[in-house]
PDBQT receptor file of N, H, CA, C and O in Angstrom, charges set to zero:
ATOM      1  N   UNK A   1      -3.535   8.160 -17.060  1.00  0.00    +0.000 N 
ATOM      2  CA  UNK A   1      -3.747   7.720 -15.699  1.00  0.00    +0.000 C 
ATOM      3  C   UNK A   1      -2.407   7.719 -14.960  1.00  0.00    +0.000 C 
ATOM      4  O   UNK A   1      -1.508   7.149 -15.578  1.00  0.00    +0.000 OA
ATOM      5  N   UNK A   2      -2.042   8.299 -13.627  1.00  0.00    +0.000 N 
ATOM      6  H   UNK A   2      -2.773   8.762 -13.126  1.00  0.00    +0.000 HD
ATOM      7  CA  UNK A   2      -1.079   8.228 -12.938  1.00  0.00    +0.000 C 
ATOM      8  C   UNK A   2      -0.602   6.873 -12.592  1.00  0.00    +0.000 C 
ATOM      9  O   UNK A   2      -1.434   5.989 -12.388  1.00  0.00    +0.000 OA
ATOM     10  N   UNK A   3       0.067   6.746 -12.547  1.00  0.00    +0.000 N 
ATOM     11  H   UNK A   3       0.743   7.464 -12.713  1.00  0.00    +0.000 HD
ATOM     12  CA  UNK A   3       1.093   5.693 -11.687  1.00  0.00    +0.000 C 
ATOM     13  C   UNK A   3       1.028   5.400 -10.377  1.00  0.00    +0.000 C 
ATOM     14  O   UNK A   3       1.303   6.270  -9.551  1.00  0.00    +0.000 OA
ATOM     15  N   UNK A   4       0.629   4.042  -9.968  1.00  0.00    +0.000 N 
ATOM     16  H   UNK A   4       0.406   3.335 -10.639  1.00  0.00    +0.000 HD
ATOM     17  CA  UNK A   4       0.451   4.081  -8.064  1.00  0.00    +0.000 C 
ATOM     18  C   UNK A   4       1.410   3.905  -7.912  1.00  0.00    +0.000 C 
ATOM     19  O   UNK A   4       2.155   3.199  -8.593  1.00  0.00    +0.000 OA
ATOM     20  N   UNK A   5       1.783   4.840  -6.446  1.00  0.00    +0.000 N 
ATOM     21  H   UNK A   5       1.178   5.414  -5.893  1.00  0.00    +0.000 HD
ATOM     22  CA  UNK A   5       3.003   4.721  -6.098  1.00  0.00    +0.000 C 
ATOM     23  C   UNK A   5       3.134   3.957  -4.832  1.00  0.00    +0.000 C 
ATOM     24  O   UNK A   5       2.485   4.226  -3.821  1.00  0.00    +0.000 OA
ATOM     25  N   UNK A   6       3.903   3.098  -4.916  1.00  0.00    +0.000 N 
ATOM     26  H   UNK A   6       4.430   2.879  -5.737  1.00  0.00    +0.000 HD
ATOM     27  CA  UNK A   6       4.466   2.137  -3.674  1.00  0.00    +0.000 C 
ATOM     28  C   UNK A   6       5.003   2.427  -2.566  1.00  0.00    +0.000 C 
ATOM     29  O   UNK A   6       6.090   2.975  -2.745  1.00  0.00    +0.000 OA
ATOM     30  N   UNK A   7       4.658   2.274  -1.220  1.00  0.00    +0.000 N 
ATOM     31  H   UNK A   7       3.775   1.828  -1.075  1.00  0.00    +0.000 HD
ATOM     32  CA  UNK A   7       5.286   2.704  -0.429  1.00  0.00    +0.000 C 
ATOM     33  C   UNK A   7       5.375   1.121   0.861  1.00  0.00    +0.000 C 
ATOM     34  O   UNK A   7       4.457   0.304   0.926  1.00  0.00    +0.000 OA
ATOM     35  N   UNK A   8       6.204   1.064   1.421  1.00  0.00    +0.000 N 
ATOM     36  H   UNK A   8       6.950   1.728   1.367  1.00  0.00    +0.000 HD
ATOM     37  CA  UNK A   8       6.505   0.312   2.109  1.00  0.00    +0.000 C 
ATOM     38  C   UNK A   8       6.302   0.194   3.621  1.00  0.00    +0.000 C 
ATOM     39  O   UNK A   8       6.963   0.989   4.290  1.00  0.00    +0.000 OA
ATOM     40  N   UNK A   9       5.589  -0.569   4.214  1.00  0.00    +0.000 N 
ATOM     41  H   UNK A   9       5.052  -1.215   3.671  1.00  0.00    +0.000 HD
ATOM     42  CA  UNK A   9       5.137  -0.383   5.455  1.00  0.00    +0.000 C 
ATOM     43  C   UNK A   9       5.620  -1.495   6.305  1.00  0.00    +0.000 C 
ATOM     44  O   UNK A   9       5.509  -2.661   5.927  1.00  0.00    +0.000 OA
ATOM     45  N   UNK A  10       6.187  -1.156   7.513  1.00  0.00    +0.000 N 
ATOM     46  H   UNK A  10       6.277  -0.209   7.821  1.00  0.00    +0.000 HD
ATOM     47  CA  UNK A  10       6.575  -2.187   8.850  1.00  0.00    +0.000 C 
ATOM     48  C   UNK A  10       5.162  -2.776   9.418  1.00  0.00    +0.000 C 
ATOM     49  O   UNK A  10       4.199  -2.082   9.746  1.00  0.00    +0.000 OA
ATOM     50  N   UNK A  11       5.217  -3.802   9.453  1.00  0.00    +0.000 N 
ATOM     51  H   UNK A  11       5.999  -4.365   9.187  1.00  0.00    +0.000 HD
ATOM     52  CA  UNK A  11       3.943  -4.911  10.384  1.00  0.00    +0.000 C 
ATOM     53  C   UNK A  11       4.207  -4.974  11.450  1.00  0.00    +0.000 C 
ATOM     54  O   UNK A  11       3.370  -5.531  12.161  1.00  0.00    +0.000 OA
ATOM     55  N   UNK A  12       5.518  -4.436  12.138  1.00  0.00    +0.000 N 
ATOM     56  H   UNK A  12       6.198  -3.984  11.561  1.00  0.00    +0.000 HD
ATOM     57  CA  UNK A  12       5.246  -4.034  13.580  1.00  0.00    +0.000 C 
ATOM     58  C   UNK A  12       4.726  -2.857  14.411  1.00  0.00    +0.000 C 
ATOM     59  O   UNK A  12       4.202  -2.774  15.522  1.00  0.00    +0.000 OA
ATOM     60  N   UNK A  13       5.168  -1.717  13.177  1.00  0.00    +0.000 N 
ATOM     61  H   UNK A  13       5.594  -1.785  12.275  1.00  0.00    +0.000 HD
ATOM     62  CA  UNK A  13       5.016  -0.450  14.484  1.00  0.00    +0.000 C 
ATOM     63  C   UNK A  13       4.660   0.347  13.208  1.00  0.00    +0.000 C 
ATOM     64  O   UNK A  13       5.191   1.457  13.172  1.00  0.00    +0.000 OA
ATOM     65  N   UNK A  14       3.832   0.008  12.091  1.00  0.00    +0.000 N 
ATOM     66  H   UNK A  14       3.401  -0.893  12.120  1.00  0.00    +0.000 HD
ATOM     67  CA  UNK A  14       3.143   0.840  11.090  1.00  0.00    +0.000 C 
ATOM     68  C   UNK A  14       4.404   1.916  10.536  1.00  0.00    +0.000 C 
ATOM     69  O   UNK A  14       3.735   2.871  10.142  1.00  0.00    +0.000 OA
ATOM     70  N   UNK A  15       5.631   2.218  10.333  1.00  0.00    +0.000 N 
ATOM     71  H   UNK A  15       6.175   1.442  10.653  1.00  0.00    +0.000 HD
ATOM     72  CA  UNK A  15       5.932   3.015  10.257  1.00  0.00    +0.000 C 
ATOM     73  C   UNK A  15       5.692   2.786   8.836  1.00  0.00    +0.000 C 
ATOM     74  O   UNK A  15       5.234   1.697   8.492  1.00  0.00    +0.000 OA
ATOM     75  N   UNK A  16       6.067   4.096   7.581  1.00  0.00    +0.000 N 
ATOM     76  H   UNK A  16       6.439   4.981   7.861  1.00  0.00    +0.000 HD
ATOM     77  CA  UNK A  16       5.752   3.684   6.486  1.00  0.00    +0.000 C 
ATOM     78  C   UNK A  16       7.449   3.937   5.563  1.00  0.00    +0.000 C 
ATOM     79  O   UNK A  16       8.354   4.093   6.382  1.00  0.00    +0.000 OA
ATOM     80  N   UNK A  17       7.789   3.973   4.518  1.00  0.00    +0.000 N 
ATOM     81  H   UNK A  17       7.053   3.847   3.852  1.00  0.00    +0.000 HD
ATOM     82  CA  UNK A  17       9.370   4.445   4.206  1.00  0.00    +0.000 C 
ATOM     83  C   UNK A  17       9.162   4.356   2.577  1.00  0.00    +0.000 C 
ATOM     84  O   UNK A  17       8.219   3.624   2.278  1.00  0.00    +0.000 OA
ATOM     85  N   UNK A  18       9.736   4.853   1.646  1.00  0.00    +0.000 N 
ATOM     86  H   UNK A  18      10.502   5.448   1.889  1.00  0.00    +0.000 HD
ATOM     87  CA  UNK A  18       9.444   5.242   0.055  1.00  0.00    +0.000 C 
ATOM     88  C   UNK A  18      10.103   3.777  -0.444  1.00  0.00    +0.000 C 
ATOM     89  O   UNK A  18       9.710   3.156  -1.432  1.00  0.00    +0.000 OA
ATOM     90  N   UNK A  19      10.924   3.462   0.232  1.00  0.00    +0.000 N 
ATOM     91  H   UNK A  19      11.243   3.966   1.034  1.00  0.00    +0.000 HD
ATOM     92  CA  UNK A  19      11.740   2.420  -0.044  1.00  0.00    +0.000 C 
ATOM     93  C   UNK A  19      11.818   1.729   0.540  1.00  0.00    +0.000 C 
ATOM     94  O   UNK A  19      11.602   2.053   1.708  1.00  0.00    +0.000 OA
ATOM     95  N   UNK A  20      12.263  -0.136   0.233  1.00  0.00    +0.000 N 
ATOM     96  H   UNK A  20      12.439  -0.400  -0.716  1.00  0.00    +0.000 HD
ATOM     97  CA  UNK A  20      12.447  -1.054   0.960  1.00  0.00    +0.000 C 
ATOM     98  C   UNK A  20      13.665  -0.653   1.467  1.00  0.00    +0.000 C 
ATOM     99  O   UNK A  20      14.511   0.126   1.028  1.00  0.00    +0.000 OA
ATOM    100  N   UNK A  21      13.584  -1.559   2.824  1.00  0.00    +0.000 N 
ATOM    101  H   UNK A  21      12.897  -2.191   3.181  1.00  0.00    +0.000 HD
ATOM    102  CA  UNK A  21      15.044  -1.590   3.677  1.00  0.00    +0.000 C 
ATOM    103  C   UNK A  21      14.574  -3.119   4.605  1.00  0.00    +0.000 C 
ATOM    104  O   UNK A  21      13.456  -3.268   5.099  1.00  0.00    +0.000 OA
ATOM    105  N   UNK A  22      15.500  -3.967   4.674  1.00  0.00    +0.000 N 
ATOM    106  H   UNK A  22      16.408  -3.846   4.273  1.00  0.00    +0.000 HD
ATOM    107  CA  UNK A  22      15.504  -4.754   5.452  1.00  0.00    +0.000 C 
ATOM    108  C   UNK A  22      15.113  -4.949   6.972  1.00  0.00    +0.000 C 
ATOM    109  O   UNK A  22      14.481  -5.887   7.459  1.00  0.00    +0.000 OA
ATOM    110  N   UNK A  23      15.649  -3.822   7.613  1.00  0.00    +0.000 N 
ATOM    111  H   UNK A  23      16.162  -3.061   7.217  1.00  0.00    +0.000 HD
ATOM    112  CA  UNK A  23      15.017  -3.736   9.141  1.00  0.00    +0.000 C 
ATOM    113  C   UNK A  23      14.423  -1.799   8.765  1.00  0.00    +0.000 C 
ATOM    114  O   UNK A  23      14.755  -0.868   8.031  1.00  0.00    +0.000 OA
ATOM    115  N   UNK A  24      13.177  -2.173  10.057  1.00  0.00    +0.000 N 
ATOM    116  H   UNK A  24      12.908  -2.929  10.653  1.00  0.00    +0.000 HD
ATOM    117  CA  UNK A  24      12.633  -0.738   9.932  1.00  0.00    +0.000 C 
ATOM    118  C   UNK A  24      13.488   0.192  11.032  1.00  0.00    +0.000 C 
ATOM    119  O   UNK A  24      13.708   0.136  12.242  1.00  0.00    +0.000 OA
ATOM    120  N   UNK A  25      13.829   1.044   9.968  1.00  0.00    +0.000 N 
ATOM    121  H   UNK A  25      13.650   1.089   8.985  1.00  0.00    +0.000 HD
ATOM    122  CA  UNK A  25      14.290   2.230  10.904  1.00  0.00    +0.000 C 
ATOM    123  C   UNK A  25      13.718   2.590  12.052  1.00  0.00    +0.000 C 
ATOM    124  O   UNK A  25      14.348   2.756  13.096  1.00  0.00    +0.000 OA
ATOM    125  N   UNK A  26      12.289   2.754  11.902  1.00  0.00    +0.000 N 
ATOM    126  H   UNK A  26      11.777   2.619  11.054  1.00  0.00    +0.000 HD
ATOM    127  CA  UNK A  26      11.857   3.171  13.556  1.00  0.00    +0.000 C 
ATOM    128  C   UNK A  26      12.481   2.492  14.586  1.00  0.00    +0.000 C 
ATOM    129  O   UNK A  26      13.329   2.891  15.384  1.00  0.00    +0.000 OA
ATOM    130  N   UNK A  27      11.572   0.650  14.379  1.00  0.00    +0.000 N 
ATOM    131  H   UNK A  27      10.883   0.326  13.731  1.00  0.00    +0.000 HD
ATOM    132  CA  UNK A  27      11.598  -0.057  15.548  1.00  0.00    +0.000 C 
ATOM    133  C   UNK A  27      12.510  -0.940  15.394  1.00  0.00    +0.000 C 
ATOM    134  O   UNK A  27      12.492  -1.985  16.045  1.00  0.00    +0.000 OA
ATOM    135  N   UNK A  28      13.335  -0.693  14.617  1.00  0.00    +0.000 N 
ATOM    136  H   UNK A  28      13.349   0.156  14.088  1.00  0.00    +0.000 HD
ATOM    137  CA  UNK A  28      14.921  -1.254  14.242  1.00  0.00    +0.000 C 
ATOM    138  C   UNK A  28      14.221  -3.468  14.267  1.00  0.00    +0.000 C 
ATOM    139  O   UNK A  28      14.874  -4.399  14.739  1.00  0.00    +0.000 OA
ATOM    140  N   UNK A  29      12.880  -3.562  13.629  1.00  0.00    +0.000 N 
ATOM    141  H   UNK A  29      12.349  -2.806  13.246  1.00  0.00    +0.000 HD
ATOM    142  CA  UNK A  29      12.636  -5.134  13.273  1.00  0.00    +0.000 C 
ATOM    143  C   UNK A  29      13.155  -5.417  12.060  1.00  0.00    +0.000 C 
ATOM    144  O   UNK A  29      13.342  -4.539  11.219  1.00  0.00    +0.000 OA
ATOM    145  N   UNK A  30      13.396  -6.516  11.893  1.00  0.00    +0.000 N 
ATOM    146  H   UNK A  30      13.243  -7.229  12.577  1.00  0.00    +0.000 HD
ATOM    147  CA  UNK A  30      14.552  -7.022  10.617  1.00  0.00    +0.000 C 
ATOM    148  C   UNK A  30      13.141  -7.955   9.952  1.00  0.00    +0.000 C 
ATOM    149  O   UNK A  30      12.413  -8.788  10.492  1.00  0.00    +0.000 OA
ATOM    150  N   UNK A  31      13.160  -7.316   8.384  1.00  0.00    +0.000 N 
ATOM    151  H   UNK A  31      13.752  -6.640   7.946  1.00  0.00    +0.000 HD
ATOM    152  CA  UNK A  31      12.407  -8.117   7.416  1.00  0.00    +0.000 C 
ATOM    153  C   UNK A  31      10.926  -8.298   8.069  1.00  0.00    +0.000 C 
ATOM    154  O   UNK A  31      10.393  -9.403   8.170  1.00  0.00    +0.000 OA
ATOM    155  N   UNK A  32      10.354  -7.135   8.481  1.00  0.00    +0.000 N 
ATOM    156  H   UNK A  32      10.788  -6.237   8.399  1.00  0.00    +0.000 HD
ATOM    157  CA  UNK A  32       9.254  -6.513   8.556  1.00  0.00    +0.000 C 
ATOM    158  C   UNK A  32       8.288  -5.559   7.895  1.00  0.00    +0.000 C 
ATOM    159  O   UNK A  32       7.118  -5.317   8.192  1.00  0.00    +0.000 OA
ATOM    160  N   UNK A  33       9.297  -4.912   6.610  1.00  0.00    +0.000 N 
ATOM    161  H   UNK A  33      10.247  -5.109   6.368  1.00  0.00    +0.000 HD
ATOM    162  CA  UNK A  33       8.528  -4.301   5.733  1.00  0.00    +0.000 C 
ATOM    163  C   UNK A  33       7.996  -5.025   4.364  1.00  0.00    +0.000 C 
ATOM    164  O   UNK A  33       8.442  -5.868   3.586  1.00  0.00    +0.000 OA
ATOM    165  N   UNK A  34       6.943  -4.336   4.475  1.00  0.00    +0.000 N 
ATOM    166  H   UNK A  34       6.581  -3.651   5.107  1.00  0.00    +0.000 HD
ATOM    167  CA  UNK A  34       6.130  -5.012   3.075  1.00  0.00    +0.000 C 
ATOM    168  C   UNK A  34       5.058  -4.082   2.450  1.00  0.00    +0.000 C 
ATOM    169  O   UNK A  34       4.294  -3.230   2.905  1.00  0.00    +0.000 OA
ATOM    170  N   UNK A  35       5.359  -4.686   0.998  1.00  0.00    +0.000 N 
ATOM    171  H   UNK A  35       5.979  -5.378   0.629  1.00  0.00    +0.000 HD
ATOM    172  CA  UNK A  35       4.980  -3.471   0.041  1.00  0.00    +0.000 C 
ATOM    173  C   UNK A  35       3.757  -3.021   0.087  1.00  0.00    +0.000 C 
ATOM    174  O   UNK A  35       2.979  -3.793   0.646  1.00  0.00    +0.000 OA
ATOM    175  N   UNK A  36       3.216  -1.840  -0.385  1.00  0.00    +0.000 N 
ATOM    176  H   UNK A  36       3.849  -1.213  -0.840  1.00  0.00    +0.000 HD
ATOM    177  CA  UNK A  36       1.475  -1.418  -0.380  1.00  0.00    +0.000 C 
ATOM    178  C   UNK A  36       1.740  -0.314  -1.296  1.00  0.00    +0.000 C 
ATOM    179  O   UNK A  36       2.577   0.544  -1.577  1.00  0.00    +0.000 OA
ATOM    180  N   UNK A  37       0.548  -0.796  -1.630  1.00  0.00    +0.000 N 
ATOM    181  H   UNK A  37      -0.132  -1.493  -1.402  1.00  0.00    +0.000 HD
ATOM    182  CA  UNK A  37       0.223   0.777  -2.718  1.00  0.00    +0.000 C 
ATOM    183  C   UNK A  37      -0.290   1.665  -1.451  1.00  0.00    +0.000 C 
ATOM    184  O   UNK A  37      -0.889   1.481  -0.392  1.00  0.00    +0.000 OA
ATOM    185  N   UNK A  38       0.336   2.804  -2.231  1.00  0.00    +0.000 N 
ATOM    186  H   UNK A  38       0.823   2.954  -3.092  1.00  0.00    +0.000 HD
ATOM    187  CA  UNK A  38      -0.008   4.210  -1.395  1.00  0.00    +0.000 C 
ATOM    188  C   UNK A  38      -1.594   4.801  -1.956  1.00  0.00    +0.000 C 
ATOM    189  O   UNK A  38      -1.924   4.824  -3.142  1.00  0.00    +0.000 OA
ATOM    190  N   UNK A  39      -2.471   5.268  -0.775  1.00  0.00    +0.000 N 
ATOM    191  H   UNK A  39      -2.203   5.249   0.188  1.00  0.00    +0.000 HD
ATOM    192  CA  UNK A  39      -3.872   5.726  -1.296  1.00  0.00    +0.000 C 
ATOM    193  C   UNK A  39      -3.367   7.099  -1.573  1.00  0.00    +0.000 C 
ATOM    194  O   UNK A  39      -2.554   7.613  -0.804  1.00  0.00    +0.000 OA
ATOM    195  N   UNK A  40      -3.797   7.712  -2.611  1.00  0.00    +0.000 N 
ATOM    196  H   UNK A  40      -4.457   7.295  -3.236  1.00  0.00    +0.000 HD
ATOM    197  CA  UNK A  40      -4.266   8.675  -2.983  1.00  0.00    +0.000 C 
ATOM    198  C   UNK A  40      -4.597  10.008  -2.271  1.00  0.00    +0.000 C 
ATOM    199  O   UNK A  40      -5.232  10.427  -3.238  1.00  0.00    +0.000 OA
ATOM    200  N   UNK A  41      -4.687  10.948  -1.445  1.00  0.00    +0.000 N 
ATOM    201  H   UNK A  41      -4.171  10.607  -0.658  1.00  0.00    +0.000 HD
ATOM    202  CA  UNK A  41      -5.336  11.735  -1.057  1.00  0.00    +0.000 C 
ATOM    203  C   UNK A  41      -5.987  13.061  -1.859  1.00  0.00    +0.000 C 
ATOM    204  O   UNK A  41      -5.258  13.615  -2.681  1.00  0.00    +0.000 OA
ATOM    205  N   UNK A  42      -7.137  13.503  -1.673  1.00  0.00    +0.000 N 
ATOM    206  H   UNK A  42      -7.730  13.053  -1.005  1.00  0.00    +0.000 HD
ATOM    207  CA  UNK A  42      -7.608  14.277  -2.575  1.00  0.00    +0.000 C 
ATOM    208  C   UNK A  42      -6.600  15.452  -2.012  1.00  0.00    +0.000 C 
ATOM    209  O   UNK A  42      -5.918  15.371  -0.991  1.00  0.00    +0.000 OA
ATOM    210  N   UNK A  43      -6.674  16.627  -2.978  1.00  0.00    +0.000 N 
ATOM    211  H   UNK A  43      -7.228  16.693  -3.808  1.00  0.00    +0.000 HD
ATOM    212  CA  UNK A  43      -5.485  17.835  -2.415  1.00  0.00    +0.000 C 
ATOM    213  C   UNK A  43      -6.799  18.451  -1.752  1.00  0.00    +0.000 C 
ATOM    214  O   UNK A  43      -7.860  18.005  -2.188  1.00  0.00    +0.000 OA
ATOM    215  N   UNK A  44      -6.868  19.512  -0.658  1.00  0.00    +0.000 N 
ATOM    216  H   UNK A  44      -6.006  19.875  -0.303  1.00  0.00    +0.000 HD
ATOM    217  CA  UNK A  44      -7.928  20.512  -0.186  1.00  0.00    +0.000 C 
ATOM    218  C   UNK A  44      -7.655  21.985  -1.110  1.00  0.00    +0.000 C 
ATOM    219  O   UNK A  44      -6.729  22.451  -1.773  1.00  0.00    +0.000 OA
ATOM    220  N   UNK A  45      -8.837  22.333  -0.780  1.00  0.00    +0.000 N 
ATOM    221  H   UNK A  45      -9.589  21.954  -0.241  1.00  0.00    +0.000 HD
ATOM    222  CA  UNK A  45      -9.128  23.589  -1.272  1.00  0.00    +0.000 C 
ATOM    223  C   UNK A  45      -8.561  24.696  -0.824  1.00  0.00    +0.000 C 
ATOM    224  O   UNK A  45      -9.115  24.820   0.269  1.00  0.00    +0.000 OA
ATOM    225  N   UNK A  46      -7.902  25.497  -0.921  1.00  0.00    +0.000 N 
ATOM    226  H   UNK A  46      -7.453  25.396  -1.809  1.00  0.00    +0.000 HD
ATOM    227  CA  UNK A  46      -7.755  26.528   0.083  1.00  0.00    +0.000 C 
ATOM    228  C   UNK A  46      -9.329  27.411  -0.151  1.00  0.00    +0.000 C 
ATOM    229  O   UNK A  46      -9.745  27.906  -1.198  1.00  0.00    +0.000 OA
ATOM    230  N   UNK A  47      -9.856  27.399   0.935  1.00  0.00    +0.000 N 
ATOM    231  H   UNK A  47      -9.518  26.998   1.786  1.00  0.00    +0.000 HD
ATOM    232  CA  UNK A  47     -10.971  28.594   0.821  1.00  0.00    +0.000 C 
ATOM    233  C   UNK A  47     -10.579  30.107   0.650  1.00  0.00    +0.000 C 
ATOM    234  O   UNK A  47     -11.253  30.733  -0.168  1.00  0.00    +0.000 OA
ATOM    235  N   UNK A  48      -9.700  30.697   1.233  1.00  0.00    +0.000 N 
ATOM    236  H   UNK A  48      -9.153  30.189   1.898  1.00  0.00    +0.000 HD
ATOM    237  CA  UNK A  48      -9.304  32.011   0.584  1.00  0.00    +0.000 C 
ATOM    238  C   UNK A  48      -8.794  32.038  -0.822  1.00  0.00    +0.000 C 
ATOM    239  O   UNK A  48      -8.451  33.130  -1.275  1.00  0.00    +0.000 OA
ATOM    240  N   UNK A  49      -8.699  30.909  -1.604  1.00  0.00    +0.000 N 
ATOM    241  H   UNK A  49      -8.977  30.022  -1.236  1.00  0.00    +0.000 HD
ATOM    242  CA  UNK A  49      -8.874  31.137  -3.322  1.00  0.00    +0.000 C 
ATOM    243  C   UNK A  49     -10.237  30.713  -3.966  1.00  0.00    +0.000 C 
ATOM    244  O   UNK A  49     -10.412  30.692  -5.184  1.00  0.00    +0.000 OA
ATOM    245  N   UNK A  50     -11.009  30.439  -3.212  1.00  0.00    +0.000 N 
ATOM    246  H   UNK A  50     -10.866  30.456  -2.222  1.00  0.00    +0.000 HD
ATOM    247  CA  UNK A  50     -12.082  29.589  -3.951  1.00  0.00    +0.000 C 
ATOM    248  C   UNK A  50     -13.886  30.328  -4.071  1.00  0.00    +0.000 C 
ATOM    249  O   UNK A  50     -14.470  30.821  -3.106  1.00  0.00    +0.000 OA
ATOM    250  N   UNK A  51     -14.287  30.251  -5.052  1.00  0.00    +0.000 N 
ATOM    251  H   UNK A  51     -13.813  29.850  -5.836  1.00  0.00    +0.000 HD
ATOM    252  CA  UNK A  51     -15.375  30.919  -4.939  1.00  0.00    +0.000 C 
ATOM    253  C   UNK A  51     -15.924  32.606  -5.622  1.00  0.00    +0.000 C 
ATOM    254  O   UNK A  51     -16.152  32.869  -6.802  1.00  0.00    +0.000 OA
ATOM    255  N   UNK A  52     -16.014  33.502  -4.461  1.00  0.00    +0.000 N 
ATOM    256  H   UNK A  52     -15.829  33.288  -3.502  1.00  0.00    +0.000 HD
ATOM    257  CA  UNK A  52     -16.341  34.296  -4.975  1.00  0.00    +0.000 C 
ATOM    258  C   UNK A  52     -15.336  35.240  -5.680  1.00  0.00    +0.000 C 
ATOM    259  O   UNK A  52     -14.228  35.440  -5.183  1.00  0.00    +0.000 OA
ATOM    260  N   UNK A  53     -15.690  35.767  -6.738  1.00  0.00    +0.000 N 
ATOM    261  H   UNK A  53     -16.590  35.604  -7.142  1.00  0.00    +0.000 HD
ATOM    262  CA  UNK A  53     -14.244  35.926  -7.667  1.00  0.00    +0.000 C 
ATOM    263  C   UNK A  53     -14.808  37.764  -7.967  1.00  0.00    +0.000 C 
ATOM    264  O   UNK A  53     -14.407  38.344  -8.976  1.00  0.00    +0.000 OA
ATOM    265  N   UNK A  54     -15.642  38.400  -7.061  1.00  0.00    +0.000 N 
ATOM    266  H   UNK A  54     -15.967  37.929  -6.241  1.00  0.00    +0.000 HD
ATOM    267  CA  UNK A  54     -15.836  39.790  -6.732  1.00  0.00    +0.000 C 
ATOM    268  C   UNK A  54     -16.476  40.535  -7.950  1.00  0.00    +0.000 C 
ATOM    269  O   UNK A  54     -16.325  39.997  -9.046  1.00  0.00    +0.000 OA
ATOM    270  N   UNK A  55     -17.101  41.589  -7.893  1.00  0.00    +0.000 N 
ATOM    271  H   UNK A  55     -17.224  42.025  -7.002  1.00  0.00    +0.000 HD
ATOM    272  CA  UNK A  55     -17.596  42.415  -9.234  1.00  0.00    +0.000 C 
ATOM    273  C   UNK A  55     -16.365  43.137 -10.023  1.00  0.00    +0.000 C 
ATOM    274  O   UNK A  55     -15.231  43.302  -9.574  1.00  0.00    +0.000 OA
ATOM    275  N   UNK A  56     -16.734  43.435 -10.997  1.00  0.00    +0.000 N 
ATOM    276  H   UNK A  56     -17.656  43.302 -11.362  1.00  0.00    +0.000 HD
ATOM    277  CA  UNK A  56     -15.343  43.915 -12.024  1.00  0.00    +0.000 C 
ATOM    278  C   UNK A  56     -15.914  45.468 -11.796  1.00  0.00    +0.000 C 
ATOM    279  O   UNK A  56     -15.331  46.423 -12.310  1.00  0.00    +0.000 OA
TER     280      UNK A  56
């Protein structure tokens, strides 16, 4: 099973950052970030690889 990975989010202006930092870079607020697990996203398909795989 993978590992959730943490990512850190400002409660003022949503920005998100891999790492804590004391004030958020965006909206330059001090001791506004707080931790969250990061969701998951499924990867997409590319449709020009997927499917029909042609007669031999």
């Amino acid at each position: 099973m993978a590992k959730a990975k943490t990512v850190y989010s400002c409660t003022e202006c949503g920005a998100q950052q891999p790492k804590w930092a004391g004030q958020c870079p965006d909206c330059n607020a001090w001791n506004s970030m707080v931790e969250m697990v990061a969701v998951a996203t499924p990867a997409k398909v590319n449709p020009r690889f997927s499917g029909y795989a042609g007669s031999a």
